[in-house]
N, C-alpha and C positions, 0 to 999 in steps of 0.2 A: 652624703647623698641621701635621698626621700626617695622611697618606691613607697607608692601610698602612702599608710602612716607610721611607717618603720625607717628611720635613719638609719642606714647601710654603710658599710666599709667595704671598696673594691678592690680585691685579692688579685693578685698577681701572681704569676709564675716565673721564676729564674730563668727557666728552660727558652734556649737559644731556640725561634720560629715558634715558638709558642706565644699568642696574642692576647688570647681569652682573657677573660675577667670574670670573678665568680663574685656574689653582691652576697656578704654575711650582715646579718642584723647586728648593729655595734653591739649592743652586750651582748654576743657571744662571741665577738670576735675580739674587746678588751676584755673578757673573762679570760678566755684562752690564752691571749698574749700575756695576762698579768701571770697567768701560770708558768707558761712558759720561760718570763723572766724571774720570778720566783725561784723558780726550781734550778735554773742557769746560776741567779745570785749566789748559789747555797752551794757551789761546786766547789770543791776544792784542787780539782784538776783544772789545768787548762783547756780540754774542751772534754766533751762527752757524745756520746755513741745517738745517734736519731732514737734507736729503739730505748737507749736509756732515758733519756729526755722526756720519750712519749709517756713510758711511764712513771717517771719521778712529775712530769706537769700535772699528769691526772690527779697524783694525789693533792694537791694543792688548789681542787674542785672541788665546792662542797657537792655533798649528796644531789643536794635541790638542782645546782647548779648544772651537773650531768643527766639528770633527770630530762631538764630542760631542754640541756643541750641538743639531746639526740643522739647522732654518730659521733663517739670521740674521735675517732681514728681518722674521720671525715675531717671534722673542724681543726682538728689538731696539725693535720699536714696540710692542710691550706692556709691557715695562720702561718704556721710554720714557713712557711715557701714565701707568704707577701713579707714577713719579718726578714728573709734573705735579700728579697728588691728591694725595701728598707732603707736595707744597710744596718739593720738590727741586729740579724747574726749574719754568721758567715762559718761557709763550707770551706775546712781545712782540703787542701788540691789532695789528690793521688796518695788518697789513706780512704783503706775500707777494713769494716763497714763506715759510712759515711761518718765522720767528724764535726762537730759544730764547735763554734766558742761566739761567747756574747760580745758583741762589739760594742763601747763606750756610746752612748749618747744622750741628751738632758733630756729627752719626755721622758713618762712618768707612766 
């Protein structure tokens, strides 16, 4: 999607009665996602903890790229939540603190 002249990706949230949709500027929302699978590919567990996540994706930001970004904590858990509607990752049920693991699919 185009708002003006910025190509947008709209985020979604898992959350049951939750509709909203939030409109990130595509590169920062495939920077974030490319971190977030980055940092997911390099696991050696089968899933990892949200808080780990948040900060093993960061480090796989460059400098510039955070700079830009703004709020990590912002972009990060709103990528994070549309990669759940996805079907990109997915929440391990009735394990806290919350659990994630990458789920198999061909984009890139």
């Amino acid at each position: 999607m185009k708002r003006g002249q910025i190509e947008t990706v709209a985020c979604r949230t898992p959350t049951a009665g939750r509709s909203g949709v939030t409109h990130i500027p595509r590169w920062k929302y495939d920077a974030v996602r490319g971190a977030i699978r980055r940092a997911m590919s390099l696991q050696t567990r089968a899933s990892i903890s949200f808080n780990e996540l948040r900060l093993l994706a960061k480090t796989h930001m460059s400098e510039a790229e955070l700079a830009s970004l703004g709020s990590w904590g912002w972009h990060f858990t709103t990528v994070k939540l549309n990669m759940e509607v996805e079907g990109e990752l997915k929440r391990i049920e009735g394990v806290k603190p919350q659990q994630l693991i990458l789920v198999y699919d061909n984009r890139v």
